[in-house]
N, C-alpha and C positions, 0 to 999 in steps of 0.2 A: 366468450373468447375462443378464437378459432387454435388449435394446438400449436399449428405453426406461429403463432406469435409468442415472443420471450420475454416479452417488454407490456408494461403499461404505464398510464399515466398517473401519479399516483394520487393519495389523498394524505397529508403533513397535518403534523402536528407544530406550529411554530408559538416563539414565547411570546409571553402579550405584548404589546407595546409600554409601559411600565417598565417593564422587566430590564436593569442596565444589562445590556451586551459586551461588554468589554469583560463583565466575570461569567454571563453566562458561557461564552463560548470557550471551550479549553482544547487544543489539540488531540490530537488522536491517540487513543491507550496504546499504542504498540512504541512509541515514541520515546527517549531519553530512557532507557530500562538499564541503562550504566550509570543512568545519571538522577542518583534519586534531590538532589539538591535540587535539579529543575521543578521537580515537584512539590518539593519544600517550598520553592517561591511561589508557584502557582496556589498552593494552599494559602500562604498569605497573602495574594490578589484576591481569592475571592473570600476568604471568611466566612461567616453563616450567610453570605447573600445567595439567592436562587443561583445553580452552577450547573451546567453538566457536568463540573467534575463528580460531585452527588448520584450521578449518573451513570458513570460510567468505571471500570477496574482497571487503572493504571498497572500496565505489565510488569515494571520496575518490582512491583507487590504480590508476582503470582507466585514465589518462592514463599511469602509471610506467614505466619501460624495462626495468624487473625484471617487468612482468605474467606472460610465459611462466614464469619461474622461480617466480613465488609460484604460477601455478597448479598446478605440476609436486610443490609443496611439499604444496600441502591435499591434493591429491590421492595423495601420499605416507604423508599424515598420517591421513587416513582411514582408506589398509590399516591402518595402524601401530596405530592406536585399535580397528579391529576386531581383529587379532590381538591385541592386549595383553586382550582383553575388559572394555574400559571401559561397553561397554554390557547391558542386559540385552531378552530381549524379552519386548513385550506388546501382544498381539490384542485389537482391539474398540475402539469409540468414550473418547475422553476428555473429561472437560467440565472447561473452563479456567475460574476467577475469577482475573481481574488487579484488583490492588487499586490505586487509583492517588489518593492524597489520602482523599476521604471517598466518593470512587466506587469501587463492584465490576461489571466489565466482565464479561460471560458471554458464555462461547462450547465450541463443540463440535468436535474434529477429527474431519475426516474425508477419505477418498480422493474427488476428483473423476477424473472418467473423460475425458479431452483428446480422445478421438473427438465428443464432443460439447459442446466451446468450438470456438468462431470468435472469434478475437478484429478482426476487420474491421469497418471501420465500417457495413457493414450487414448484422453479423449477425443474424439469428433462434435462434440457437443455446439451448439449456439453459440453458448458463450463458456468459455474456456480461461483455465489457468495462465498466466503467461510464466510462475515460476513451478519449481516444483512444491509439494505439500505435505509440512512436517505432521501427519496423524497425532503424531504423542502431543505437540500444543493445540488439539483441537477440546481434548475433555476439560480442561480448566474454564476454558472459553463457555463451551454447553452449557458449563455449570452456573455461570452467568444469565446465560439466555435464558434455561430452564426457568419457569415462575416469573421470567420479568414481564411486566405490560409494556415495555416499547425497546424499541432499536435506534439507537441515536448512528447514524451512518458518519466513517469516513472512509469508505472504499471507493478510489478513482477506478472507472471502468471505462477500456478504450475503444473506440472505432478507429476503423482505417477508411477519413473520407481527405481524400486528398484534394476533391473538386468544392470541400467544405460548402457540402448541402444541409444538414441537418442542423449546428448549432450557428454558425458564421451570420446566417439570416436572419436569424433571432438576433444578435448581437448588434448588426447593421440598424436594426429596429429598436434599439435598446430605448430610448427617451419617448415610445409611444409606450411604455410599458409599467402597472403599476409597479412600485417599488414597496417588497414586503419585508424589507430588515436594511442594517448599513449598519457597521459597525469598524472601529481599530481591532486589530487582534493583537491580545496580550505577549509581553518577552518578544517581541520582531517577528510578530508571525503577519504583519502587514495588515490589509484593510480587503474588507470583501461586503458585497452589497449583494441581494437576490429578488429579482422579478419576476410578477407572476405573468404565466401566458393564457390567452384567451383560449377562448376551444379554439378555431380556426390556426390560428398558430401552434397551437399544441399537437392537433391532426396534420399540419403542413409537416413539424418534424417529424410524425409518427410513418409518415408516406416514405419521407426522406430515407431512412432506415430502415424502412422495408425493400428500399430499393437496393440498397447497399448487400441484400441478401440474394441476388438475382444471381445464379449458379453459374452461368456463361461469365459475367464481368467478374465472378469470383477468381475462377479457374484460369483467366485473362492476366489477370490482376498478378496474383503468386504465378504466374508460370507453372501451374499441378493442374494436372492430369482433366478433363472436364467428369462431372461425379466427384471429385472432391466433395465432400461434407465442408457448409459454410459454416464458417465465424463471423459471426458479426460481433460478439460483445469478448474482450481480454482483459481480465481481471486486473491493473496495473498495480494499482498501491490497495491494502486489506484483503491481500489472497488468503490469508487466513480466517481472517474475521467474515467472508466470503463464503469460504469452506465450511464453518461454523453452523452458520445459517441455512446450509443445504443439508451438512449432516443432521442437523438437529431437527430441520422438517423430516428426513428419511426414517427417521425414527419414531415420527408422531403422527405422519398422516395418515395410515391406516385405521385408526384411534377419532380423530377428529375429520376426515374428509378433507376433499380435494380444494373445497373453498375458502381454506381455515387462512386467514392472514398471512399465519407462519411460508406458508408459499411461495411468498415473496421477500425480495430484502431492495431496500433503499440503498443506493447507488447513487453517484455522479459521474456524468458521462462526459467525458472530454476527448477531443479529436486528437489523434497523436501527432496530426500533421501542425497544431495548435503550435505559432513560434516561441510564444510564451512558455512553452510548456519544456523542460531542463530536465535529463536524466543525470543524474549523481548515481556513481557507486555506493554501493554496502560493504563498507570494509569487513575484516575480522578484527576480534579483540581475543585473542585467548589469555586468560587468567592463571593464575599458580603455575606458572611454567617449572618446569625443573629439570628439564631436561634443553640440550643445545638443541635449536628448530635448526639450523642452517647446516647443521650437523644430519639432523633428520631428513632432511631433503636431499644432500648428496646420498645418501644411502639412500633413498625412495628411487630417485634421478639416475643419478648414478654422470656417465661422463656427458648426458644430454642437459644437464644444469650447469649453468655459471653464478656466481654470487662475486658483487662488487660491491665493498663499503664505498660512500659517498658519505662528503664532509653532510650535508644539511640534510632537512626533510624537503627546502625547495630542490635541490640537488635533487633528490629521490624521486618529487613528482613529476621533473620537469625529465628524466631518463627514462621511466615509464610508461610519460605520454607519447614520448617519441620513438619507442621499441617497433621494429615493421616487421616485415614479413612472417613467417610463420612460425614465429616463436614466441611462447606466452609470458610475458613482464609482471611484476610484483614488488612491492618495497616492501620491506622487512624493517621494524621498528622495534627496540628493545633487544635485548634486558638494557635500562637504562636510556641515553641517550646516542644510541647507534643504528645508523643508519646504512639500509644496504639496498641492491638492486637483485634480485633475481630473475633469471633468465629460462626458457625451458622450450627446447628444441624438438621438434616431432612431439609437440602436444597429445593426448588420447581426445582433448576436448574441444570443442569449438568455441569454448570461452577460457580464457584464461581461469576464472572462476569454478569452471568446471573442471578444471585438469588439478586445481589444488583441493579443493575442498573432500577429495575423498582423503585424499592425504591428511588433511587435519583434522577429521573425524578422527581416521585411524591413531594419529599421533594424541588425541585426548583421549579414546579409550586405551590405549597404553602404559595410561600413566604422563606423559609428558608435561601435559597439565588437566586445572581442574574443569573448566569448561572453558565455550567460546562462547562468543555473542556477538552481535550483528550491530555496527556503529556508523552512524552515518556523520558526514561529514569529518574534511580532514584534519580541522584544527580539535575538533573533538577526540579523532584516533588519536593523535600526537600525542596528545594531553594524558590520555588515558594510557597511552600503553610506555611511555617511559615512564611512568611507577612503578615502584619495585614489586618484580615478579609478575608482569605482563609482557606481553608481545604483541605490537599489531601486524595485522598484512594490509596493506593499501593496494587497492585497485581501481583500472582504471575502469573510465564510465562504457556501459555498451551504448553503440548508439542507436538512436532512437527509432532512423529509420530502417533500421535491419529485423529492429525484434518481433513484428508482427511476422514478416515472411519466417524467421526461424521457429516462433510456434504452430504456425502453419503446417510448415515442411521439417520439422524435426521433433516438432512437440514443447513443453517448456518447460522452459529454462531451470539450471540446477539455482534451488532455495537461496533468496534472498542476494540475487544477484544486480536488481538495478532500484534504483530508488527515483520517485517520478521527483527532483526536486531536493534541496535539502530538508534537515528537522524540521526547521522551524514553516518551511512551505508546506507542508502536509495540511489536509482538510482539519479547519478545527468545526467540533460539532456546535450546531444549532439547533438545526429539523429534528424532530423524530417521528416515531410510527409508531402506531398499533399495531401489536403483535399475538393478542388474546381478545 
């Protein structure tokens, strides 16, 4: 493998045909971590049958006093599933359709090469972060990975092909293609099907993608400078579980060598230009509140913030989506049932997101409350944060096609700022990989 290549094609581990799909597949562990009841149901979908939930460490559980023990368990379970042969294998690219309402979302798995991701805020890397990267949730993670035989992937990973050469081809070709899974996905996470590709198709998109890294149409492309360092691969959704997987090789390849598995991480690659494809915000949820937030903000703001209650939370979102020019919008939800809009004039940030979030760092290490947490979807915020002693902040979506050129040309984006999709559209796992 020549250095400059960041990618491969890879070789999967999929479940036998036997195996029902409807409980093996489960959403992705970073998912529902407000919301442990979702988990509670998904426990009772699958019951003792073959799961990736068995698999995998649902985040909602990384606070638990059982963590050691659950992780002692997947990693248990994993031999137990390889020896029992619930899997079978298969080499070479897959091209994913998630069906999700009246959208079909396309995408392509493939191996990324972790010698060339940086996930630091000023990488030049290959393939890059698109958000920033909370360090302190990467050890819980490791701790997972360390000792396990496989990686069940759900990190969406983006290209910027606008003239959709790489995966769109494939897609167009779909019914000459064997078909290696089809399944519903459990709780309204829709229906997704995966086909395998030939070599000659697998090489048509590997070409594809190499061309997308041609330095002249990069530098054309974003408007910087020619010399720019290219991106071709932006981490979208699992920038952590991402980061995970590169920390955790950094740490062992000296030990095992350069050819070790660990090198790589299993990805889905999806075109951002994809119509299918819906960016949703990541709200805030902060918890044990005890102090006034709107209180807190004019004293952060001072005369460059305005705050307006508004009767509803439609009221709220329908004020927000319409805020223009260079001032940053937000709804405020809580204590209770009230709803507000705030306003914030000569931003520091170029996302709204970014001009609050130092602010509510600061306002939980204070004391004002006991943490935040990252919620997606807005009837989920609602829900959650008029309980007593919450507050949410609602924000609006960034869009989709601005966030490549801002990681490009400013780097990425401040933590947990877009979400490819709501909850329930997130990758649920099926594949996995060898990883020892």
């Amino acid at each position: 493998m020549e250095d400059s290549t960041c990618f491969r094609l890879p070789r999967l581990l999929l479940p036998r045909p036997e195996i029902d799909l409807t409980k093996w597949a489960v959403i992705a562990c970073d998912q529902h971590t407000s919301e442990p009841e979702y988990w509670r149901r998904v426990e009772g979908e699958v019951g003792a049958a073959p799961s990736t939930l068995h698999l995998i460490f649902p985040e909602v559980h990384l606070g638990s006093t059982d963590a050691p023990a659950r992780i002692g368990r997947i990693q248990d379970t994993m031999r137990r599933y390889l020896a029992e042969g619930h899997f079978r294998e298969h080499a070479g690219a897959v091209y994913v359709e998630r069906t999700i309402g009246q959208r079909v979302r396309h995408g392509l798995l493939l191996e990324l090469d972790l010698e060339h991701y940086d996930f630091r805020r000023d990488s030049t890397s290959l393939i890059r972060p698109t958000e920033g990267t909370m360090v302190e949730r990467l050890a819980p993670r490791i701790e997972v990975r360390r000792g396990a035989e496989l990686e069940l992937p759900h990190i969406l990973v983006l290209i910027d092909d606008p003239a959709g050469t790489v995966i769109e081809p494939i897609g167009a070709e779909r019914r000459q293609l064997a078909k290696l899974y089809e399944t519903e996905l459990m709780l309204g996470g829709g229906h997704v099907a995966g086909y395998a590709l030939d070599a000659a198709r697998g090489e048509r998109a590997a070409r594809a993608l190499r061309a997308l890294m041609d330095p002249q149409a990069f530098a054309s492309h974003y408007a910087v400078p020619h010399g720019t360092p290219v991106m071709l691969f932006a981490s979208g959704d699992g920038n952590h579980s991402l980061a995970t997987a590169k920390a955790y090789w950094d740490s062992i390849k000296a030990s095992v060598g350069r050819d070790h598995p660990s090198r790589f991480a299993l990805v889905e690659v999806e075109n951002i230009h994809d119509p299918a494809l819906d960016f949703a915000p990541i709200h805030r949820l902060l918890f044990g509140v005890s102090a006034d937030v709107r209180l807190a903000l004019a004293g952060e703001f001072g005369p460059r913030l305005t705050c307006v209650d508004v009767p509803s939370a439609a009221a709220m979102r329908a004020r927000v989506l319409a805020a223009q020019g260079g001032r940053h919008a937000a709804g405020l939800i809580g204590p209770g049932a009230r709803f507000s809009v705030i306003e914030i004039a000569d931003p520091p940030s170029t996302l709204a997101v970014g001009t609050l979030q130092p602010f509510l760092d600061r306002f939980v290490e204070r004391g004002g409350a006991t943490h935040i947490d990252y919620v997606h979807g807005d009837d989920a915020l609602e829900r959650l944060a008029t309980a007593g002693g919450n507050v949410g902040v609602h924000l609006a979506a960034v869009g989709k096609h601005d966030l490549l050129r801002m990681v490009v040309r400013e780097g990425p984006t401040p933590r947990k700022t877009f979400s490819m999709g709501e909850a329930h559209e997130k990758r649920y796992y099926i594949e996995a990989r060898r990883i020892r």
